[in-house]
N, CA, C and O atoms as a MOPAC input file, in Angstrom:
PM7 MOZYME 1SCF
protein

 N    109.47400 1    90.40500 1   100.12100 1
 C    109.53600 1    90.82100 1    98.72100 1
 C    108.21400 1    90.43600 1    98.06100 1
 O    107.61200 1    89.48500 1    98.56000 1
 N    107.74000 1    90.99000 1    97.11200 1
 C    106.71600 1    91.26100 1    96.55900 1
 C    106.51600 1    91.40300 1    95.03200 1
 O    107.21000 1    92.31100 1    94.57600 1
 N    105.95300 1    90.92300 1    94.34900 1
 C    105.91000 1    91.36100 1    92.87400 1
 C    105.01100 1    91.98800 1    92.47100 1
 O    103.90600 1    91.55900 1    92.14000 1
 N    105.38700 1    93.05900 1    92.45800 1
 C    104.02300 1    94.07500 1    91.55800 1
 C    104.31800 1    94.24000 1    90.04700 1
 O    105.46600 1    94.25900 1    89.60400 1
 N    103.10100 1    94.37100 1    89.21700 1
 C    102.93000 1    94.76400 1    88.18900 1
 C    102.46400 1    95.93200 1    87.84500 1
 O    101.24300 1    96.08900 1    87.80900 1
 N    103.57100 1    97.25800 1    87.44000 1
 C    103.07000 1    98.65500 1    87.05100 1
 C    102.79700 1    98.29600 1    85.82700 1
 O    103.46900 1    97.50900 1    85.16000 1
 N    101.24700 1    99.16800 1    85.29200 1
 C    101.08400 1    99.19100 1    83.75100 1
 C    100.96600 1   100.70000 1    82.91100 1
 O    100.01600 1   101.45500 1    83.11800 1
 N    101.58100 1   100.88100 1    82.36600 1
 C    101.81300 1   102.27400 1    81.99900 1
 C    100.23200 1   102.63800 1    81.12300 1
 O     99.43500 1   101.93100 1    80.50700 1
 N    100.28600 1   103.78400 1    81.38000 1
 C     98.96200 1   104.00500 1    80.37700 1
 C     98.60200 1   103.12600 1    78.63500 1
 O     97.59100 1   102.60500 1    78.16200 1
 N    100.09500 1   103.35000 1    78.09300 1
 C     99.72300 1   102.59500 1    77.46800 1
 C     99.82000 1   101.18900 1    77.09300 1
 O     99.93800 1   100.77400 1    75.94000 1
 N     99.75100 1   100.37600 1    78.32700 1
 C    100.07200 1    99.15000 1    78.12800 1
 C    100.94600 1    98.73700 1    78.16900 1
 O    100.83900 1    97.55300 1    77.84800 1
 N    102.37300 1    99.12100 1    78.50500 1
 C    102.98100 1    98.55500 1    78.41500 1
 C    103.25500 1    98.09700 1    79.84000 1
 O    103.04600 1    99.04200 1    80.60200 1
 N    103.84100 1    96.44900 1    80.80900 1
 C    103.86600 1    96.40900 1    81.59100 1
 C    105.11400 1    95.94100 1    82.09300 1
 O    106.09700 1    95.49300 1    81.50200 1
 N    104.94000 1    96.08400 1    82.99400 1
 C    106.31100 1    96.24100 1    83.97000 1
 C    106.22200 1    95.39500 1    85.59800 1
 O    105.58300 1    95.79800 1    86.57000 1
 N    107.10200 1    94.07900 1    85.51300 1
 C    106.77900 1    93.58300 1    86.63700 1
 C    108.20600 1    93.62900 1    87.55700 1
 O    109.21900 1    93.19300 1    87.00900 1
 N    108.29400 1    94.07000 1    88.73300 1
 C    108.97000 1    93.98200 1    89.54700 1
 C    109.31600 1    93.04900 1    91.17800 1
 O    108.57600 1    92.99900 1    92.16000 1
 N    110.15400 1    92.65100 1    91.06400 1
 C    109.99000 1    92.86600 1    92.85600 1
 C    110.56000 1    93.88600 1    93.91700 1
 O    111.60200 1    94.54000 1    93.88200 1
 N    109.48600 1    93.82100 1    94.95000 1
 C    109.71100 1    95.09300 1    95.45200 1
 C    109.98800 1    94.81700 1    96.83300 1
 O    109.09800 1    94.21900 1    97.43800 1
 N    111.18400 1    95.16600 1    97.55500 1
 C    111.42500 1    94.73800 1    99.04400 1
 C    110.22000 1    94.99100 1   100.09100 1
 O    109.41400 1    95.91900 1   100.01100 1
 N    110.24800 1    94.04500 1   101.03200 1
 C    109.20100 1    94.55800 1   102.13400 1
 C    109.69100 1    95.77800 1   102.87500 1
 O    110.88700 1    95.98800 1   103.07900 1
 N    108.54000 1    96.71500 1   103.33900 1
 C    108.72100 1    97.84500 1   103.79700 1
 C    108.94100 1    98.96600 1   103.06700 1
 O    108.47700 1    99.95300 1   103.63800 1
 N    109.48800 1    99.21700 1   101.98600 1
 C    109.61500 1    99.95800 1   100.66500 1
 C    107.98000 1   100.30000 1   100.28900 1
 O    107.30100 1    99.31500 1   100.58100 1
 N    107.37500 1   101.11300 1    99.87600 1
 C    106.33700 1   101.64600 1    99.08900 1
 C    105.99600 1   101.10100 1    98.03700 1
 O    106.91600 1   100.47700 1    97.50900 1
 N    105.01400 1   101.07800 1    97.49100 1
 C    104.71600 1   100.44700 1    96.06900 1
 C    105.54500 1   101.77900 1    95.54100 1
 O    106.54700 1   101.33700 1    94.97900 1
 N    105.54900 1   103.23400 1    95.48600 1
 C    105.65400 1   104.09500 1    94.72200 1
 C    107.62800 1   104.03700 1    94.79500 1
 O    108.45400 1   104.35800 1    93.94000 1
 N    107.79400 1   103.51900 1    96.12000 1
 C    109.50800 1   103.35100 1    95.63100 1
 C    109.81900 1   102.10600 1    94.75000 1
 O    110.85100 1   102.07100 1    94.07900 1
 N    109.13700 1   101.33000 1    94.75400 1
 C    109.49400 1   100.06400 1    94.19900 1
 C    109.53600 1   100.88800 1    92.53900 1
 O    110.59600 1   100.88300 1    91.91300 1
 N    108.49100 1   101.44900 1    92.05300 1
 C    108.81700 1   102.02500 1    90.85600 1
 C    109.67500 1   103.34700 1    90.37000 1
 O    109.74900 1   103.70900 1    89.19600 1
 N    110.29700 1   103.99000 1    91.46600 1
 C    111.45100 1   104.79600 1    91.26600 1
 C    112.16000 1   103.89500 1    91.31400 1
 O    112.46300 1   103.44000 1    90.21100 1
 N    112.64000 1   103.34200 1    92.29000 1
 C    113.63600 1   102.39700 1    92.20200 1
 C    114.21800 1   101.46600 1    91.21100 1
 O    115.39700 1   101.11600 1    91.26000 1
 N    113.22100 1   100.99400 1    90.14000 1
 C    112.97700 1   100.20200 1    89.10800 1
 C    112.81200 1   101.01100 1    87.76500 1
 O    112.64400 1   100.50900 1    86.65400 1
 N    112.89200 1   102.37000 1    88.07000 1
 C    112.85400 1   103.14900 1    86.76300 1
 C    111.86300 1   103.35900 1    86.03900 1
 O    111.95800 1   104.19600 1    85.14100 1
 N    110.53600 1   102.57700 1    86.27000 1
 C    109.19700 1   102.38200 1    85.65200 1
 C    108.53900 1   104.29300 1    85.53500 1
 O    108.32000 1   105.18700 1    86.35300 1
 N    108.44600 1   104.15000 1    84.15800 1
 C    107.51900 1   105.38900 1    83.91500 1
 C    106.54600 1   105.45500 1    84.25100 1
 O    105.85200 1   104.44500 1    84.36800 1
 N    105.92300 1   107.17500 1    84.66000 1
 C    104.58800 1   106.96900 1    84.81000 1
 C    104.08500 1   107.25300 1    86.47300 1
 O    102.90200 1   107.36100 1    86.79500 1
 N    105.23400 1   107.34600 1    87.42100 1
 C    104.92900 1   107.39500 1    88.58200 1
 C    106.00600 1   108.35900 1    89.03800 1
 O    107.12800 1   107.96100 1    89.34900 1
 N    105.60900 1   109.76800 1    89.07600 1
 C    106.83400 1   110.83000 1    89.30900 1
 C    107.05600 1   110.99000 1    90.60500 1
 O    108.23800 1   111.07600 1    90.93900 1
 N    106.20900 1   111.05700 1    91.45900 1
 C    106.59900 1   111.02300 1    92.78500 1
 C    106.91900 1   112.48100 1    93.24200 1
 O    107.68300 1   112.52500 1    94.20600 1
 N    106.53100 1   113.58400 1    92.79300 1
 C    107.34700 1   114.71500 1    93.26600 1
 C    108.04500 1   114.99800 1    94.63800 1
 O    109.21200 1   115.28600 1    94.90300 1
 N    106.89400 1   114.81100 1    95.45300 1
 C    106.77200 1   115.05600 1    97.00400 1
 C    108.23600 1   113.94800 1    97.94100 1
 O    108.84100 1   114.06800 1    99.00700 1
 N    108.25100 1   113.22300 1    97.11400 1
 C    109.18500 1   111.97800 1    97.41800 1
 C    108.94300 1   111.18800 1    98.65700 1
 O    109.74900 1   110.83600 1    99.51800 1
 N    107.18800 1   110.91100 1    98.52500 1
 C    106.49900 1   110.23400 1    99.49100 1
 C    105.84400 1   110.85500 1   101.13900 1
 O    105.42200 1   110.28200 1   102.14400 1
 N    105.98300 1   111.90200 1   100.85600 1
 C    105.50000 1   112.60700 1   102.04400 1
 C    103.93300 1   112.55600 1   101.87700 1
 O    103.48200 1   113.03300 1   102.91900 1
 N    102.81600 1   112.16700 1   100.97700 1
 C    101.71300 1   112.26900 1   101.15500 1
 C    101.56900 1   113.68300 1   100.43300 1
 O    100.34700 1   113.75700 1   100.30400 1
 N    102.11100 1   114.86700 1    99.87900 1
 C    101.50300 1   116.16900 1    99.60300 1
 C    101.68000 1   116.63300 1    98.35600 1
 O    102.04000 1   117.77800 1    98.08000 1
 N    101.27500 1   115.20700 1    97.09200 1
 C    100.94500 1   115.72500 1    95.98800 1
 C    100.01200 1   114.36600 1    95.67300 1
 O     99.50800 1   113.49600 1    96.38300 1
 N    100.04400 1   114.62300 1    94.34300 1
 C     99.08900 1   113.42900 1    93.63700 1
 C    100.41500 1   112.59400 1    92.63700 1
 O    100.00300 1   111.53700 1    92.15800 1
 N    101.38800 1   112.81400 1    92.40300 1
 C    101.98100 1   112.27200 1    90.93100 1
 C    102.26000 1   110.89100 1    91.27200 1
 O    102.80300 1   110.27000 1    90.35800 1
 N    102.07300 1   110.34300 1    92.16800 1
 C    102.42400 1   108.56700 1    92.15100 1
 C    101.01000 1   108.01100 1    92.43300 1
 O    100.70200 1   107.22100 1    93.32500 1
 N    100.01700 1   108.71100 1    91.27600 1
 C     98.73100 1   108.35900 1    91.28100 1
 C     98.59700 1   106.93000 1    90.72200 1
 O     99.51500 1   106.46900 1    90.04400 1
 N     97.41000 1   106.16200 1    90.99900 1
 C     98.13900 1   104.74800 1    90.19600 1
 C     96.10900 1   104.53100 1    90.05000 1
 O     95.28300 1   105.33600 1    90.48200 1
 N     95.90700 1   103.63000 1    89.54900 1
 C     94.52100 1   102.70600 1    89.70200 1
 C     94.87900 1   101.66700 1    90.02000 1
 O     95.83000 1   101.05000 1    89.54100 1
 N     93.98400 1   101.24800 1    91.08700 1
 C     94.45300 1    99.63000 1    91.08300 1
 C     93.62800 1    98.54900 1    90.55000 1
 O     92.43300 1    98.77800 1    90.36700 1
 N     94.06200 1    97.52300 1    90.30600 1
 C     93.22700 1    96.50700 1    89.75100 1
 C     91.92900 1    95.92800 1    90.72000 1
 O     91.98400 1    95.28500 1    91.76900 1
 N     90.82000 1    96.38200 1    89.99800 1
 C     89.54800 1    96.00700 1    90.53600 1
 C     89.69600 1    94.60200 1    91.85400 1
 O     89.50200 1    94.57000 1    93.06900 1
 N     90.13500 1    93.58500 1    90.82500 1
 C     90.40800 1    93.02200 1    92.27100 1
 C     91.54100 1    92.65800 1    93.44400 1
 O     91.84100 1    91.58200 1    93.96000 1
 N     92.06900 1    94.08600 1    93.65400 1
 C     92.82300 1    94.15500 1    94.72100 1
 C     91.97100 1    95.84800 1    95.86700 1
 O     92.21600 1    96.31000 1    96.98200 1
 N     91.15700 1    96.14600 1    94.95000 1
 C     90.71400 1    97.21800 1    95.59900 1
 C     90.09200 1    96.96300 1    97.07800 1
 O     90.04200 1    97.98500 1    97.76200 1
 N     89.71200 1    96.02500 1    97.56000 1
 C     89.36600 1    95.38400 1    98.88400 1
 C     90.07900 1    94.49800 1    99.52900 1
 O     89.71700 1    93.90500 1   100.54500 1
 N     91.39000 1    94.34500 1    98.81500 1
 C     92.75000 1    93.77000 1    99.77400 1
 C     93.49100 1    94.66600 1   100.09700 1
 O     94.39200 1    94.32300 1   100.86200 1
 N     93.45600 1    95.87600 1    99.75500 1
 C     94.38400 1    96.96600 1   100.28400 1
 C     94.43800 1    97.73600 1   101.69800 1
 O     93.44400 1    97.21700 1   102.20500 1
 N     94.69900 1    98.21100 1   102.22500 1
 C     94.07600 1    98.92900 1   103.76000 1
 C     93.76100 1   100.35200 1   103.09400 1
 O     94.32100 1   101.06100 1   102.25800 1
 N     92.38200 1   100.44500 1   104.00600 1
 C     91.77900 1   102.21800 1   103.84000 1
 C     92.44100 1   103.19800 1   103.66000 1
 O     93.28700 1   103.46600 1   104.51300 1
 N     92.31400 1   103.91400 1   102.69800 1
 C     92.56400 1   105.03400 1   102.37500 1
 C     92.42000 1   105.94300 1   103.81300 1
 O     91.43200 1   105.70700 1   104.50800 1
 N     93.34100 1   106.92500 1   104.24400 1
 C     93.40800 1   107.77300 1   105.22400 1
 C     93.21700 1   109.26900 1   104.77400 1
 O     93.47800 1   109.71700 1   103.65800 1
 N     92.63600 1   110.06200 1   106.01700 1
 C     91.89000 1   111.27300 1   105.22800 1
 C     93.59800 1   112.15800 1   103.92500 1
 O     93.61000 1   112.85900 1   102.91300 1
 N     94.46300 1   111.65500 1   104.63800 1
 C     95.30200 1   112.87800 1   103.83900 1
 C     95.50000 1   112.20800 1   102.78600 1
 O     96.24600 1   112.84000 1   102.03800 1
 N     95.18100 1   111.20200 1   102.35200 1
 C     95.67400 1   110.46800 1   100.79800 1
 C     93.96500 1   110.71700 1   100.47900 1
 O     93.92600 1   111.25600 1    99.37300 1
 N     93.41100 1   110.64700 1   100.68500 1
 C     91.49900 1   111.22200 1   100.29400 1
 C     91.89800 1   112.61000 1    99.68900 1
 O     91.55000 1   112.95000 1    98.55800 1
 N     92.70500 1   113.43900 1   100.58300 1
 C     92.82700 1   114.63000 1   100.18900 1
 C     93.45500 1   114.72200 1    99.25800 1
 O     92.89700 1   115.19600 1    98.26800 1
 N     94.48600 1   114.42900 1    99.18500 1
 C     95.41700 1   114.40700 1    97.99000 1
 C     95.19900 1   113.87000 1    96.57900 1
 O     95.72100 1   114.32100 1    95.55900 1
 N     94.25800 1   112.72200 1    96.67500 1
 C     93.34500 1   112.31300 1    95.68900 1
 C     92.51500 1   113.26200 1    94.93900 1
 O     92.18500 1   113.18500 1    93.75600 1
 N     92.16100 1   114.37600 1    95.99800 1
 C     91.18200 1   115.41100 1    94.68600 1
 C     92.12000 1   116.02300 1    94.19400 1
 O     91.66700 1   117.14200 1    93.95600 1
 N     93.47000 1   115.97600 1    93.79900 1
 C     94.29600 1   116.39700 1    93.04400 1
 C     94.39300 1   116.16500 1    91.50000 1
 O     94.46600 1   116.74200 1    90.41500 1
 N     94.33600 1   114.65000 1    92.25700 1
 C     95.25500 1   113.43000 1    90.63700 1
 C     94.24300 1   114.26500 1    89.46700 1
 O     93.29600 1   115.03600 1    89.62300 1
 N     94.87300 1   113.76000 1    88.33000 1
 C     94.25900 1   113.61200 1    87.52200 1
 C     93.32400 1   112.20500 1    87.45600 1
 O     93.65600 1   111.02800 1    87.60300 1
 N     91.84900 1   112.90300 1    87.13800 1
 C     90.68600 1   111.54400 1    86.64200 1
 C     90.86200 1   110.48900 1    87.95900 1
 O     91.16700 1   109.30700 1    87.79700 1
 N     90.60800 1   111.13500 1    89.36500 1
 C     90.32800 1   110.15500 1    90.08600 1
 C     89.37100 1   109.52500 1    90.13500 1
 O     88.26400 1   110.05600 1    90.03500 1
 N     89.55100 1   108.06100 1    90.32300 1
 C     88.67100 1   107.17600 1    90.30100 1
 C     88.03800 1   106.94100 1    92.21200 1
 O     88.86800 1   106.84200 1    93.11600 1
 N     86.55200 1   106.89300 1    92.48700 1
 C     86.22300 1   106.99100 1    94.08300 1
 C     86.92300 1   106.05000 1    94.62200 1
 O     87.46300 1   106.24000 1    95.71200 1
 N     87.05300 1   104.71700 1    93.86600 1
 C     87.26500 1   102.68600 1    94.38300 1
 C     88.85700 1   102.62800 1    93.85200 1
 O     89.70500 1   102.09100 1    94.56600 1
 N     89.21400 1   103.22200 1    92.53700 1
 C     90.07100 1   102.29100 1    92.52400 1
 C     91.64600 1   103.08000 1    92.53000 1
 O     92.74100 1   102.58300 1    92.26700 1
 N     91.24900 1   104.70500 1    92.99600 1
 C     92.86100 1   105.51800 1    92.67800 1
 C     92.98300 1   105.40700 1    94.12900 1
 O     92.22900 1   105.57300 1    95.08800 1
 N     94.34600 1   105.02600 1    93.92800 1
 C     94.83600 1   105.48400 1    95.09300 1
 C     96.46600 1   106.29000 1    95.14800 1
 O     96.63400 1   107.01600 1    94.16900 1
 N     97.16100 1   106.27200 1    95.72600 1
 C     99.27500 1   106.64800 1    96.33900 1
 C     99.78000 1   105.94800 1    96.53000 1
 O     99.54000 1   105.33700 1    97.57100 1
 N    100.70000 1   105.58100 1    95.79100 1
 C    101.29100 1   104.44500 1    95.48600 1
 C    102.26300 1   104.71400 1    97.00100 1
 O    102.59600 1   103.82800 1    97.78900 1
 N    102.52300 1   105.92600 1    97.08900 1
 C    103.24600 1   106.18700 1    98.39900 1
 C    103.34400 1   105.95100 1    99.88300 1
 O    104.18000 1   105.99800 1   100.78500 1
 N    101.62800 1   105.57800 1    99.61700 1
 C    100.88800 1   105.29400 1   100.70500 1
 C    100.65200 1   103.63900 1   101.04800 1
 O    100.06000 1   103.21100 1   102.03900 1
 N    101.19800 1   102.92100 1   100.09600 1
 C    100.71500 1   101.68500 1   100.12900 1
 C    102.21900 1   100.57600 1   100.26400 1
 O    102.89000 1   100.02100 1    99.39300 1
 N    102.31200 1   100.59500 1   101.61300 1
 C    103.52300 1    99.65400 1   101.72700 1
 C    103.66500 1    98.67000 1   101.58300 1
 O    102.62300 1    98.09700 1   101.89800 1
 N    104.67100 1    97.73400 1   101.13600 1
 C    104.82100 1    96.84400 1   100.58100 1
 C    105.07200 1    95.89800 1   101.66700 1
 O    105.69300 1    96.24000 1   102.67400 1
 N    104.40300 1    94.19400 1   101.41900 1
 C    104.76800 1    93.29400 1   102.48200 1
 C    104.49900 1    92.22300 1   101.95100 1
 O    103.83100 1    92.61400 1   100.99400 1
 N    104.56000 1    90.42600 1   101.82800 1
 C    104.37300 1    89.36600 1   101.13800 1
 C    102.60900 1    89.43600 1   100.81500 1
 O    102.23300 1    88.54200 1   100.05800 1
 N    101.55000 1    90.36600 1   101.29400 1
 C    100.32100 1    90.33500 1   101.54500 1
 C    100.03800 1    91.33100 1   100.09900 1
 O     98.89300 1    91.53800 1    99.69800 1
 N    101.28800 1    91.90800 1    99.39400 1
 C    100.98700 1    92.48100 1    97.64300 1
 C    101.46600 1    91.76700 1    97.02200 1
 O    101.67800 1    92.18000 1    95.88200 1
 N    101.93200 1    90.30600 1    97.33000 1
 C    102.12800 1    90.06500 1    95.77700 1
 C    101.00000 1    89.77100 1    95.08200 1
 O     99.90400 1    89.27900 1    95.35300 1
 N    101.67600 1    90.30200 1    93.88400 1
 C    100.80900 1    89.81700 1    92.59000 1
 C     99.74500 1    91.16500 1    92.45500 1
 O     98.79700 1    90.96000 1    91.69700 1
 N     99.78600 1    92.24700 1    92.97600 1
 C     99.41800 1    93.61500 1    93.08500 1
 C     99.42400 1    93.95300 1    91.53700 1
 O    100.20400 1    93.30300 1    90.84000 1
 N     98.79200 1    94.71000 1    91.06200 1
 C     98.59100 1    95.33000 1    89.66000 1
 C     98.39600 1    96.61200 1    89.78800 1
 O     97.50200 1    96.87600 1    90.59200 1
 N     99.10800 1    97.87600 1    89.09200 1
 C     98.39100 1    98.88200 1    89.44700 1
 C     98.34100 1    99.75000 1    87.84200 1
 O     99.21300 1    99.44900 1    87.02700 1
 N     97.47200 1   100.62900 1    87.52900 1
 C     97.77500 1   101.31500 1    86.27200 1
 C     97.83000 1   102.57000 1    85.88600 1
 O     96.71800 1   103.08600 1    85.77900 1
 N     98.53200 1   103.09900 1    85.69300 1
 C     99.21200 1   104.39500 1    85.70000 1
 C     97.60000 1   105.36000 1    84.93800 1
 O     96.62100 1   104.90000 1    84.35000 1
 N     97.89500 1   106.51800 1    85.23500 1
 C     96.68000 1   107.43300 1    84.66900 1
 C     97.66200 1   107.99800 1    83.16500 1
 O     98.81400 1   107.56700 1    83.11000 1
 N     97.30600 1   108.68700 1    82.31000 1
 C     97.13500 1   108.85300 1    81.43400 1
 C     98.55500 1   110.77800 1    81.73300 1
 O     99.43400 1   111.34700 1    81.08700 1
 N     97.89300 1   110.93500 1    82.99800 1
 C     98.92700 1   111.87200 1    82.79800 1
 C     99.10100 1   112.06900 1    84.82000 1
 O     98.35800 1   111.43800 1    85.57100 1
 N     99.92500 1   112.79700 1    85.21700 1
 C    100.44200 1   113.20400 1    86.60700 1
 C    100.26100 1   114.52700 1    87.07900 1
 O    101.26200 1   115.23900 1    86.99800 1
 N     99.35900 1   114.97400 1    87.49400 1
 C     99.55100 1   116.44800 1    87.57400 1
 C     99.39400 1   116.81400 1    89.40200 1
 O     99.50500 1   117.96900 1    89.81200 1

């Protein structure tokens, strides 16, 4: 288990825990947190559980893989360092304390 902190665009934040093996992007369906729609329902083949992550977790995370690269020129206002899929990023005692912040919109 894991505690992440979703922050909605506008600030408002939201801390959870999130089981190991679960997704960061289920931990916030699961938890009801706005801001992370998920269309695809984790298959990798949209952008809406676009997130930013906090500057300093951007080099504790594991590499981005070409199909979440791809899917990234989707999001809205991707960032090169710090957007990533929340879908893509599984959860294990090695996120706690994870921060991530929602974009402004999901498309």
């Amino acid at each position: 288990m894991a505690k992440i902190t979703y922050v909605e665009h506008g600030g408002t934040e939201h801390v959870v825990d999130v089981a190991d093996g679960l997704t960061v992007m289920e931990g916030a369906r699961d938890n009801g947190i706005p801001g992370i729609e998920a269309d695809c329902g984790g298959a990798c083949a949209c952008s809406t559980c676009h997130v930013y992550v906090d500057p300093a977790w951007v080099d504790k995370l594991p590499p981005k893989e070409a199909m979440e690269e791809d899917m990234l020129d989707f999001a809205y206002e991707p960032d090169p360092a710090r957007s990533r899929l929340t879908c893509q990023l599984k959860v294990s005692p090695a996120l706690e304390g994870l921060k991530v912040f929602m974009p402004e919109k999901q498309i």
